[in-house]
C-alpha positions in Angstrom: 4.6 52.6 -4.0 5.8 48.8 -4.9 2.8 46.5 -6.3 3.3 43.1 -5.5 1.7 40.2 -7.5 1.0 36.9 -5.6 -0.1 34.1 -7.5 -2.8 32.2 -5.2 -4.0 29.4 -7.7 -2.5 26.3 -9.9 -0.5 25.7 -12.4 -2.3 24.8 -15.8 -0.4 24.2 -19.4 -2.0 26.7 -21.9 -2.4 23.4 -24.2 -5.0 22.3 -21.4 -6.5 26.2 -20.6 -10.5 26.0 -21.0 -13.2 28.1 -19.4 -13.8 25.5 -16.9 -10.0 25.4 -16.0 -10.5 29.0 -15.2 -13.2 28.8 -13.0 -11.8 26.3 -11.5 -8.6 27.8 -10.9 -10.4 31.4 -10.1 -12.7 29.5 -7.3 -9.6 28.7 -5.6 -8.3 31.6 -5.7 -11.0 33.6 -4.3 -11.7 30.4 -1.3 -7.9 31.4 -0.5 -8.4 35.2 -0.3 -11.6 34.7 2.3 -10.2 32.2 4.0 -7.3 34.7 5.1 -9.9 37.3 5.6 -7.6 39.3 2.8 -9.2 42.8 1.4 -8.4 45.9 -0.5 -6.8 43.3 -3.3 -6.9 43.7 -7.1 -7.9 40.9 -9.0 -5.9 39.8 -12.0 -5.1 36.7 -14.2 -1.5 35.7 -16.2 -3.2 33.7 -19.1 0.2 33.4 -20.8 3.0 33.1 -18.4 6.4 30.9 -17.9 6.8 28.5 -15.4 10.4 28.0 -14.3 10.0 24.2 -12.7 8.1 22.9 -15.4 9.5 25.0 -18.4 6.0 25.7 -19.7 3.4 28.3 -20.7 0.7 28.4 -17.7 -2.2 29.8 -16.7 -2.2 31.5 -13.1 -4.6 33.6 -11.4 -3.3 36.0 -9.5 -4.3 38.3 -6.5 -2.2 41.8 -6.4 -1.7 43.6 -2.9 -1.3 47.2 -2.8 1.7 48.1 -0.6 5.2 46.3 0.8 3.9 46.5 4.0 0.3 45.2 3.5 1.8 42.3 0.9 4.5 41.4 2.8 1.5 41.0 5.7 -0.9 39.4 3.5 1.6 37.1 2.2 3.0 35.7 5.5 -0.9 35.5 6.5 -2.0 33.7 3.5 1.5 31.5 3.2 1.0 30.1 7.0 -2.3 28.7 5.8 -2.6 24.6 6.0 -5.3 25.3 3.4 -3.0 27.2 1.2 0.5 24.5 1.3 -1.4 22.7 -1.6 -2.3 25.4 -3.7 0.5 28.5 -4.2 2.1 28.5 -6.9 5.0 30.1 -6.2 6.1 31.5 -2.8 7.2 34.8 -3.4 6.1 37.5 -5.3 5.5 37.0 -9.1 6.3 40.9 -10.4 7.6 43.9 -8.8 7.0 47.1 -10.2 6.5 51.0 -9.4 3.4 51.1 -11.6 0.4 49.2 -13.2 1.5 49.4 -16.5 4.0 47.5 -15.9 2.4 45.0 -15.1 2.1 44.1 -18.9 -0.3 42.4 -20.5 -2.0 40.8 -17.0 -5.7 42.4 -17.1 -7.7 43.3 -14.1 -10.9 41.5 -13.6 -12.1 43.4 -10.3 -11.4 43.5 -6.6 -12.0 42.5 -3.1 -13.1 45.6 -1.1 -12.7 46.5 2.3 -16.2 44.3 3.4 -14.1 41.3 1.8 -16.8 41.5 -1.1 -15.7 40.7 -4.6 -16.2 43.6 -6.9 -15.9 42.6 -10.3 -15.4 44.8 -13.5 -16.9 44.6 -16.7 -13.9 42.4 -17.5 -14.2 39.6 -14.7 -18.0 39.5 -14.3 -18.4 37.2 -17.1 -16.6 34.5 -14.5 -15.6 35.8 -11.0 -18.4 35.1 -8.7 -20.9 37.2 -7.8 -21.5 35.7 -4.2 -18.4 34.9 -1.6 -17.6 31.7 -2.0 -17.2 29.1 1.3 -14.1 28.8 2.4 -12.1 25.8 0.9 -9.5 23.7 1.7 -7.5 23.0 -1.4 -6.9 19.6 0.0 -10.9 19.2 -0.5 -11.7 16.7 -3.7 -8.2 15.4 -3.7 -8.0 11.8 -3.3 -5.7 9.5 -1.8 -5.7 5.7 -1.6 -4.0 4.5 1.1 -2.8 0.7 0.8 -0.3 -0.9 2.5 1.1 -3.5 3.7 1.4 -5.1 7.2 4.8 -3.7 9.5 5.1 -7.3 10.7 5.6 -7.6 14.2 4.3 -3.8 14.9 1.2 -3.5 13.4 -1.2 -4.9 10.5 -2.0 -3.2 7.5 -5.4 -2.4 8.3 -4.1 -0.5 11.7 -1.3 0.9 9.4 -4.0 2.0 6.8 -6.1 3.6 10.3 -3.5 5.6 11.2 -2.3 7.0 7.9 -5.8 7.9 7.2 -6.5 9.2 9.7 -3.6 12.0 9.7 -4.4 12.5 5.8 -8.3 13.3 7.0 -7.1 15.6 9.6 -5.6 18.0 6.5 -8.7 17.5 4.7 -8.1 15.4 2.5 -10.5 12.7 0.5 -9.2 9.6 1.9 -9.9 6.1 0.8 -8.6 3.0 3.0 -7.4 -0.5 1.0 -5.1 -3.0 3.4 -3.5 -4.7 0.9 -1.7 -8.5 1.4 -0.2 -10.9 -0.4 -0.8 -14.5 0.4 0.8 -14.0 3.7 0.1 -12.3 7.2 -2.9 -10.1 6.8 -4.6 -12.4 3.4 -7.5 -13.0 5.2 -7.9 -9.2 6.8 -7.1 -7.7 3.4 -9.6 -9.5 1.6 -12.6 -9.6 4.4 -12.5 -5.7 4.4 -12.3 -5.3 0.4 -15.1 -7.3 0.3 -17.2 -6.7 3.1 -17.1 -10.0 4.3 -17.3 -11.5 7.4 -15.3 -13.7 10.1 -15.9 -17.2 11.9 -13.1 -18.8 14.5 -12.0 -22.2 15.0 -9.5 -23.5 17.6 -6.1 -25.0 16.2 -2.6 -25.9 17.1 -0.1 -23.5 16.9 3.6 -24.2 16.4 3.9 -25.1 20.5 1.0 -27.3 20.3 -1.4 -25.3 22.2 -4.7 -24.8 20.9 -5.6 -21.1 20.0 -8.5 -19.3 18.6 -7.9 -18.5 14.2 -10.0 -16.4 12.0 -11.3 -18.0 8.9 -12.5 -15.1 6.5 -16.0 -15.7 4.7 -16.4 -13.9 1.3 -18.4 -13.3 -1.2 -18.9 -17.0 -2.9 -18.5 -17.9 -0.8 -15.3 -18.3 -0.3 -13.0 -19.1 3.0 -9.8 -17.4 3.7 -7.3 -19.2 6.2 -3.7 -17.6 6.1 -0.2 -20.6 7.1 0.9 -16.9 8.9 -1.8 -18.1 11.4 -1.0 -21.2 12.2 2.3 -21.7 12.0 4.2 -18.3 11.7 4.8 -14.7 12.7 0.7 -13.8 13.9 1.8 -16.9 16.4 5.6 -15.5 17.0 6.1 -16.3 20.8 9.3 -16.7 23.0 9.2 -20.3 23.7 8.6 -20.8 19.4 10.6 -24.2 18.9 13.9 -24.8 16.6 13.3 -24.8 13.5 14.5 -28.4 12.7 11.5 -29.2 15.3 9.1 -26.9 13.9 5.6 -28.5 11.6 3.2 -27.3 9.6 0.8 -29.5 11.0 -1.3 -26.7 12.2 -2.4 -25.2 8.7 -3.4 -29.0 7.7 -5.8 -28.9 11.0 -6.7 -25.4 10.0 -8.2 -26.9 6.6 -9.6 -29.6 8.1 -12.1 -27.3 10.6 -12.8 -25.1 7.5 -14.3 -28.3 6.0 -15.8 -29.2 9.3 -17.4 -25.1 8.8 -19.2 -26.4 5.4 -16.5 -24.8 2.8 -15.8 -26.1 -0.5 -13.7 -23.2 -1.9 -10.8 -22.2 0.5 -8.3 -19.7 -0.4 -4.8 -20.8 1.7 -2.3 -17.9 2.2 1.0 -19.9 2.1 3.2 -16.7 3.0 4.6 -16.1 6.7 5.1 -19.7 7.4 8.3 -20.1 10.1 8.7 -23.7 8.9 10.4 -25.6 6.1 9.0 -29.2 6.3 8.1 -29.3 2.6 4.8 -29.0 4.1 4.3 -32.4 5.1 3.0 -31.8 8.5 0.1 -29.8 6.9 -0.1 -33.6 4.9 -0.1 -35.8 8.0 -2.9 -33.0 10.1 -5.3 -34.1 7.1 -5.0 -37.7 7.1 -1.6 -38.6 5.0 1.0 -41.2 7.0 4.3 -41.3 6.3 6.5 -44.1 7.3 10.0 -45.6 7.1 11.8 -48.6 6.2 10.0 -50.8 8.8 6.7 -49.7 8.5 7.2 -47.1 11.3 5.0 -44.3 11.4 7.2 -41.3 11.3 5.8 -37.7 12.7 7.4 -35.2 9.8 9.5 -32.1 10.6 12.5 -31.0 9.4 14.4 -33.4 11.2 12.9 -36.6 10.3 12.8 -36.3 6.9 15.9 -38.5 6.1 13.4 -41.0 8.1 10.2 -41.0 5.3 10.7 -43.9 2.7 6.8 -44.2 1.9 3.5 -42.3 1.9 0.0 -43.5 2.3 -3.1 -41.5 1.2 -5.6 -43.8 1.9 -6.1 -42.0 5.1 -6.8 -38.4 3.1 -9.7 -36.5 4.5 -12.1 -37.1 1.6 -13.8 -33.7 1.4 -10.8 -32.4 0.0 -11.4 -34.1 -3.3 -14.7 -32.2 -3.6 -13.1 -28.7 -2.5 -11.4 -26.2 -4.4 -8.1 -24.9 -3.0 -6.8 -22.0 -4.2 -2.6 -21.6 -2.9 -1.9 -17.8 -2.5 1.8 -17.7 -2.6 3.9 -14.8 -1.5 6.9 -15.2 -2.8 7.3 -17.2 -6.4 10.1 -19.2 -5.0 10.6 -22.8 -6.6 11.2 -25.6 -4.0 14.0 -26.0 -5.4 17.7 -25.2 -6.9 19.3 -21.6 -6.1 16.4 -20.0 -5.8 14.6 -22.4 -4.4 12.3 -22.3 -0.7 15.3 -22.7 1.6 18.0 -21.5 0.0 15.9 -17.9 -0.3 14.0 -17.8 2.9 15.9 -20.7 5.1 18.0 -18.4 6.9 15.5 -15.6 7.7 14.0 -18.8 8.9 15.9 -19.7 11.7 18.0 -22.9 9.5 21.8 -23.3 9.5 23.7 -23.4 6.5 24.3 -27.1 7.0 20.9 -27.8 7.5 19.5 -25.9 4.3 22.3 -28.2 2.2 20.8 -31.1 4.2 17.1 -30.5 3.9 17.3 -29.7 0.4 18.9 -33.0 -0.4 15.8 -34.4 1.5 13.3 -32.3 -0.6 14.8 -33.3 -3.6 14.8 -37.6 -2.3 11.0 -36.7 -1.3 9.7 -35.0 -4.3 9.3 -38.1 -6.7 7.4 -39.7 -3.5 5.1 -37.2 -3.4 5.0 -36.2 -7.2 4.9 -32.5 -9.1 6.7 -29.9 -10.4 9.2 -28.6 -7.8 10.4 -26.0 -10.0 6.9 -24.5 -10.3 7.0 -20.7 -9.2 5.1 -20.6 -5.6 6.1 -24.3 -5.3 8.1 -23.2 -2.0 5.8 -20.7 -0.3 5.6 -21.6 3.2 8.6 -23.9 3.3 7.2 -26.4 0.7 3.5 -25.9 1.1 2.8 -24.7 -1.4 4.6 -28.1 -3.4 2.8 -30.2 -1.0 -1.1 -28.9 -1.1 -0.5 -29.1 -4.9 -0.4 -32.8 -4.7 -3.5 -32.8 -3.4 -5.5 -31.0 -5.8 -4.6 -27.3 -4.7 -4.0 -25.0 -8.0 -1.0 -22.4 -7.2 -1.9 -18.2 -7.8 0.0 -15.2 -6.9 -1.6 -13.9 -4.1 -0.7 -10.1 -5.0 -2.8 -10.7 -8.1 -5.8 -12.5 -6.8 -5.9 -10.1 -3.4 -5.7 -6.7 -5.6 -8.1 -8.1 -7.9 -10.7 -9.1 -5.4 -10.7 -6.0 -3.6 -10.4 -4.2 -6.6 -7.5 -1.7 -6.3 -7.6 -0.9 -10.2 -11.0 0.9 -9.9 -9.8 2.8 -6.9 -6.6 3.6 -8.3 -8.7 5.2 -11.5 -10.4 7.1 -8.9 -7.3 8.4 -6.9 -5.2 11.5 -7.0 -2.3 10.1 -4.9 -1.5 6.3 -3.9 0.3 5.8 -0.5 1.6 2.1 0.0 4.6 0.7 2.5 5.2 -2.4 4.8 8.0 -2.9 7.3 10.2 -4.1 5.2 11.3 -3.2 1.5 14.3 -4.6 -0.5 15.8 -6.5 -3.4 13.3 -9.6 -2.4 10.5 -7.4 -2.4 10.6 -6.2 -6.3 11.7 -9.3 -7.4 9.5 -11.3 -5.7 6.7 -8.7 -6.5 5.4 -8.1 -2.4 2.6 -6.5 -1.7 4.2 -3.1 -1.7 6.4 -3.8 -4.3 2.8 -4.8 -6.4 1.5 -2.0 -5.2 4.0 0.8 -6.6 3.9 -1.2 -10.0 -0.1 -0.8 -10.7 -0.2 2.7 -9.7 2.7 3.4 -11.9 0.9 1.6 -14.8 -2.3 3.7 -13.9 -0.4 6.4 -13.9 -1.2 8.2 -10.8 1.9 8.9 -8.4 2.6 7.9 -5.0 5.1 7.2 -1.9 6.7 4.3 -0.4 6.7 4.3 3.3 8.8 1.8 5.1 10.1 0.7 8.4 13.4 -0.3 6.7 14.7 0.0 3.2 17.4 -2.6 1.8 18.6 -1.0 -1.4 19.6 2.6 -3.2 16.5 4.6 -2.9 17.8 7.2 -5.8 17.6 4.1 -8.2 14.2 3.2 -6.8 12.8 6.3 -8.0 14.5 6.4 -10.9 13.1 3.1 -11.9 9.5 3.8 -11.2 8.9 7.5 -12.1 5.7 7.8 -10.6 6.9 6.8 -7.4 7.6 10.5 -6.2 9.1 9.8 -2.7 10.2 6.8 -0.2 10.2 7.5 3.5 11.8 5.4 5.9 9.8 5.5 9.5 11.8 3.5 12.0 9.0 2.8 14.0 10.3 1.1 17.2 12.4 4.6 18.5 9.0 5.8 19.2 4.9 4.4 19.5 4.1 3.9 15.7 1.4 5.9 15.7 3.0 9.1 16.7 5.7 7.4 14.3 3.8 7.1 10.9 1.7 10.3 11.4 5.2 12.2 11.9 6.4 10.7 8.6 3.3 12.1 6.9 3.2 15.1 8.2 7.1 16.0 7.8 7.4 13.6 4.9 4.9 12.9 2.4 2.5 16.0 3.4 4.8 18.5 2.0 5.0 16.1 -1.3 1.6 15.6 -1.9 1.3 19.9 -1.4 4.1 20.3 -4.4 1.8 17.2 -6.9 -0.7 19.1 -6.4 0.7 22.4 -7.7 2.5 20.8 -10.2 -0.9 18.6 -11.8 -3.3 21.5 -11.6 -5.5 18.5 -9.5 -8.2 19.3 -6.6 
C-alpha cells in the first residue's frame, strides 16, 4: 500500500516556529480537513523540513491519507476547495513511501476517524483540539486595503473601490475600502468618505457656460473641498466642450466665490483635471480681478487673449478671500514654466497645438511679473496655471497625494492590512514621476512593507522593471475595461489575476 502525505497548512521559517505558530497552523489544518468532510486521516507534523521556493527550514502540518485511490480522491476534493487556494502548501504529495517508517522523523499526533472526529494520541493532545473546529475559510482574518484611483471617464474611485470589494468579500476575505485622489477628479469624494464628511451643492458655470449643480465636500474643521475637475474639466467632459484656445477657468473662480457665499474660511482647491491652460486667469476675473489692455479695454481672459492683457486691477477682489485659507492640492508638481513646465507637459493631452504651447508660454512668461510669484514653484502649473494664479492671492501650494492620504489616513490602515490593491485608468512614466495617486500609493505600501498589485486600464512603460523597482509590488494587471461592462471587467481581473496572487502571499508569509 502507497502512504501519501499532503501538507494542508502554511509555511512558517523554523527561526519564527512558536507554540502559537503551531496552533495556528494546526487550526487550519484541521478547518481544511472538515471542511472537505475528509476522514480515516492520520495526523502528522514536519517540524524541520525544506522548502524548495523559499530555500528554508519550515514548519508544515501535514494530513496523511491511507491509500492511492482514497488520496488521490481526497486530494482532488480538498484541492478544488475556494477555501483551500490560500492555504496548501504544496500541491502534490509531500512523501511517498511503502511504509511508516519511512516516513522519518515526522511523528503522529492522532487521527480523524470515520465520524470525522479528531482522535488524538498522547502525542497531539497537548495541542490538537479536542472539539471539531468550524469550518474556515483561510481567506478569513486576511486583510486587504483596497485604494485606488479614479478610471477617468469609466468610473470613480469610490465605484472602482465598490466593485473590487465587493469580489474580494465574495472569497471571504477581510476587506477595507479607501478611494484615494490626488488633487484632481475624485479630491472631494476621496476625502468626504475618509472622513465621514458630508456634501452641500451649489450651481456654477461649466466650460459651455451653462449652469450645473457641483458638490462642495464639508470636513471635519471644517473644511470645504471644491475640485477645478468640476468645474472646468473631465467630471464636465461633454461633446460640444469648446477649443481649447476658447476654453476659461472662470468656473472654479465662481466655484470659490459660492463656497464663501456657503460661510467657509478654509477651502481645500483640487487644481488637477483642469481641460484649460489660461494661467488661471479666468478663475481671477470670476472673483473680482479685471484685466485690461493698452486702452483701458476690459479684456475677458482665455488662452487666446492673453497677448491682449497689459494691466491688472485687484481692487475689485472679493474681499473674503483675504480672511480665508486656501489650501492648492496640486496633482502634478509641474512648474509653469520651462521644459517641464504646465504646457509643455500637459498642453497636448490638453487639446493645444504645438504652435500654440510655444505661443502661450511666451504669454505666461510676459504675464508672470504682472501678476507676481515664483513660476518655477512645483505645483505652480496644476490646472493650466492655477495653481500660479490662486497663489497670488494668498493660496499656499501642497501635494495633494500627501494631504489626501494623510487626511484619510492610509498609513494606519496600511499597518493594519495584509495586502494593498491600488490602480487608476491610467499608469505611466508621468505617473511615478509626478507621484499620482497610484503611483503614491504603491510607494507607502512599499515603505510599510506590506505588498500589493497595480491594476490598470492602460500601462505606458516596461512592467518587468516596474516590479523590479518596487519589490513589494507583487503584480500589475492591465483590465482594458471598455471591451466589456467594467464591472464584469475589474471583477474578471481579480478573480483570474490578482486572486490567484494573493492565494500564493499567503502561503508564502504564513499570514491569515
Amino acid at each position: 500500500m502507497i502512504w501519501h502525505y499532503f501538507p494542508i497548512g502554511m509555511r512558517f521559517p523554523v527561526a519564527d516556529f512558536s507554540e502559537q505558530t503551531r496552533r495556528a497552523c494546526w487550526k487550519v489544518a484541521f478547518s481544511a480537513a472538515f471542511a472537505s468532510d475528509v476522514s480515516q486521516t492520520g495526523l502528522y507534523e514536519a517540524c524541520e523540513s525544506f522548502d524548495p521556493v523559499t530555500q528554508s527550514p519550515v514548519y508544515i502540518c501535514i494530513i496523511c491519507y491511507v491509500g492511492i485511490k482514497q488520496s488521490r480522491a481526497a486530494g482532488e476534493k480538498l484541492h478544488s476547495l475556494d477555501a483551500l487556494m490560500t492555504r496548501l502548501c504544496l500541491y502534490k504529495p509531500l512523501v511517498q513511501a511503502n511504509d511508516l517508517e519511512s516516513f522519518g522523523p515526522y511523528p503522529i499526533l492522532g487521527e480523524i476517524d470515520a465520524t470525522n472526529a479528531i482522535r488524538p494520541n498522547e502525542a497531539g493532545a497537548a495541542f490538537i483540539p479536542t472539539e471539531t473546529p468550524e469550518p474556515m475559510k483561510p481567506s478569513e482574518g486576511f486583510r486587504i486595503l483596497i485604494a485606488p484611483d479614479s478610471m477617468k471617464g469609466v468610473c470613480d474611485a469610490e465605484r472602482f473601490s465598490r466593485v473590487l470589494g465587493t469580489a474580494a468579500a465574495d472569497h471571504g476575505f477581510r476587506v477595507q475600502r479607501m478611494p484615494v485622489a490626488d488633487g484632481g477628479e475624485g479630491t472631494v469624494r476621496s476625502l468626504v468618505a475618509g472622513t465621514n464628511g458630508r456634501y452641500d451643492t451649489v450651481v456654477c458655470e461649466d466650460l459651455n457656460g451653462e449652469r450645473v449643480n457641483m458638490l462642495v465636500g464639508v470636513i471635519p474643521g471644517p473644511v470645504a473641498v471644491i475640485e477645478a475637475a468640476d468645474a472646468v474639466g473631465f467630471s464636465r467632459k461633454t461633446k460640444h466642450i469648446p477649443p481649447i484656445e476658447h476654453r476659461s477657468s472662470f468656473g472654479v473662480g465662481m466655484l470659490i466665490r459660492k463656497t464663501l457665499d456657503l460661510g467657509y474660511r478654509k477651502i481645500w482647491i483640487g487644481l488637477g483635471g483642469s481641460l484649460t491652460a489660461d494661467l488661471g486667469l479666468g478663475a481671477l476675473h470670476a472673483l473680482g480681478v479685471r484685466f485690461t489692455g493698452t486702452d483701458g479695454e476690459e479684456i475677458i481672459p482665455c488662452p487666446e487673449t492673453l497677448s491682449k492683457i497689459m494691466n491688472i486691477d485687484r481692487t475689485g477682489l472679493d474681499p473674503r478671500i483675504a480672511q480665508t485659507e486656501l489650501i492648492l492640492l496640486y496633482d502634478v508638481a509641474a512648474p509653469l514654466l520651462g521644459e517641464n513646465g504646465t504646457l509643455k507637459v500637459l498642453g497636448t493631452q490638453n487639446g493645444a497645438k504645438p504652435e500654440q504651447i510655444d505661443a502661450w508660454e511666451r504669454e505666461f512668461t510676459r504675464l508672470v511679473p504682472v501678476i507676481g510669484g515664483d513660476p518655477l514653484l512645483p505645483g505652480s502649473g496644476a490646472g493650466g496655471g492655477l495653481g500660479f494664479a490662486l497663489m497670488s492671492v494668498g493660496g499656499t501650494l501642497q501635494k495633494g497625494t500627501d494631504r489626501v492620504s494623510d487626511s484619510i489616513g492610509i498609513e494606519s490602515a496600511l499597518r493594519e492590512a495584509d495586502f494593498v490593491i491600488t490602480g487608476g485608468g491610467s499608469f505611466d512614466l508621468q505617473s511615478i514621476r509626478f507621484e499620482k495617486a497610484s503611483a503614491a500609493v504603491v510607494e507607502r505600501f512599499s515603505n510599510a512593507d506590506r505588498p500589493g498589485c497595480l491594476i490598470v486600464g492602460r500601462l505606458g512603460l516596461d512592467s518587468a522593471s516596474l516590479l523590479r523597482d518596487h519589490p513589494k509590488l507583487k503584480s500589475v494587471v492591465v483590465c482594458p475595461v471598455e471591451e466589456e461592462p467594467y464591472e464584469e471587467a475589474v471583477r474578471g481581473a481579480f478573480e483570474r489575476s490578482i486572486l490567484p496572487m494573493i492565494g500564493k502571499d499567503v502561503a508564502n508569509t504564513g499570514k491569515m
